[in-house]
C-alpha positions as CSV (number, residue, x, y, z in Angstrom):
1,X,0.0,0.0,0.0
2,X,1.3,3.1,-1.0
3,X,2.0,6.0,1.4
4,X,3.5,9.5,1.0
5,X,5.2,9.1,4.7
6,X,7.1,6.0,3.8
7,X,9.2,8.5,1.7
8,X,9.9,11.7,3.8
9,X,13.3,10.6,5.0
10,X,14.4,10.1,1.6
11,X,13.0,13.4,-0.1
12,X,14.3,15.3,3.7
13,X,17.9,14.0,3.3
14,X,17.8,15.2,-0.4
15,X,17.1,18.8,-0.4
16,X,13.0,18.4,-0.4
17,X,12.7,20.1,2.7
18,X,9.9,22.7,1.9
19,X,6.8,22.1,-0.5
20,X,7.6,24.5,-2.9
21,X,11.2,22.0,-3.8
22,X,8.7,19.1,-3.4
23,X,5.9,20.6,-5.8
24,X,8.6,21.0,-8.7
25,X,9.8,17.0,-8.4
26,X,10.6,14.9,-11.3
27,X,10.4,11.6,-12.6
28,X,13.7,11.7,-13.4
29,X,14.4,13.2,-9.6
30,X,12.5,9.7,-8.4
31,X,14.6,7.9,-10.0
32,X,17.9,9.3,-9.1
33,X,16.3,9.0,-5.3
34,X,15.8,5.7,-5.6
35,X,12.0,5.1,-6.4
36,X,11.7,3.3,-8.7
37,X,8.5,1.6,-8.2
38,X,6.1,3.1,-11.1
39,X,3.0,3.5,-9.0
40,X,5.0,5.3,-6.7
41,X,6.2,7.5,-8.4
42,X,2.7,8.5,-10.6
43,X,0.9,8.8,-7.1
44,X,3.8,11.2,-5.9
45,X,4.0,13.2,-9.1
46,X,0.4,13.7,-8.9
47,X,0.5,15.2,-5.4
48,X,3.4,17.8,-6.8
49,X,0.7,18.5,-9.6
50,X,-2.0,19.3,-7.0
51,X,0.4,21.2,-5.3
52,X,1.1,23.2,-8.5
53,X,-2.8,23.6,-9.4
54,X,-3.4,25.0,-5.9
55,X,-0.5,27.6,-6.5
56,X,-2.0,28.4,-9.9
57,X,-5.7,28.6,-8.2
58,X,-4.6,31.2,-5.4
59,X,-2.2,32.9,-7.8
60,X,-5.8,33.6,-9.9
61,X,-7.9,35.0,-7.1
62,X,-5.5,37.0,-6.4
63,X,-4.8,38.7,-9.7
64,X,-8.5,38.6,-9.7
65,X,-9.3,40.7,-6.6
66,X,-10.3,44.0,-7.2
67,X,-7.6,46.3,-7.0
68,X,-7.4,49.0,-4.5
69,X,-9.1,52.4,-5.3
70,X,-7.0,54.9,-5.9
71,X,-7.0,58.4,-3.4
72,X,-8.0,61.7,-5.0
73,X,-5.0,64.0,-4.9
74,X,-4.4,66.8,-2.4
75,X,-4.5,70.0,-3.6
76,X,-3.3,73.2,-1.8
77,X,-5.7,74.2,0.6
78,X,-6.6,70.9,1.2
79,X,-5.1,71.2,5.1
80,X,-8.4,70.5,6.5
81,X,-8.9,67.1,4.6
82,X,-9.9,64.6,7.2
83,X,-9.9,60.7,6.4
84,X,-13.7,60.7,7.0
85,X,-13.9,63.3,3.6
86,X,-11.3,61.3,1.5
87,X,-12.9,58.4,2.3
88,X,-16.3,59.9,1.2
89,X,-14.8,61.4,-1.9
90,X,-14.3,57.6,-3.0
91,X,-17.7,56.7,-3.1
């Protein structure tokens, strides 16, 4: 039965310490740790996939959030702007 835990030593003692080294994990990187087992290695490279589809997912909502609205300018005699007026100005 296969199991992502039966592997952590391995990827720890070779440099996969964080998820964003594990996400970007080869075949060819399997193979040169040692796994060789076929299943293996589809069921990890799927989970560096997922890994890559959920960066992709966030990385879209976040381009995808409105942006911030920009302040009016402040013109001279402007010294009794308050934040309650600028913020009013925006809507």
């Amino acid at each position: 039965m296969f199991s992502l835990q039966n592997y952590v030593n391995v990827f720890m003692l070779h440099g996969y310490q964080d998820l964003d080294t594990f996400k970007e994990i080869t075949k060819e990187d399997l193979e040169s740790l040692g796994i060789n087992n076929e299943d293996h290695q589809m069921q990890i490279l799927r989970a560096a996939e997922a890994l890559l589809e959920h960066d992709g997912e966030i990385l879209g909502e976040y381009l995808e959030a409105p942006a911030s609205p920009e302040l009016p300018p402040v013109k001279e005699g402007d010294a009794d702007l308050t934040l309650d007026s600028v913020i009013n100005d925006l809507d």
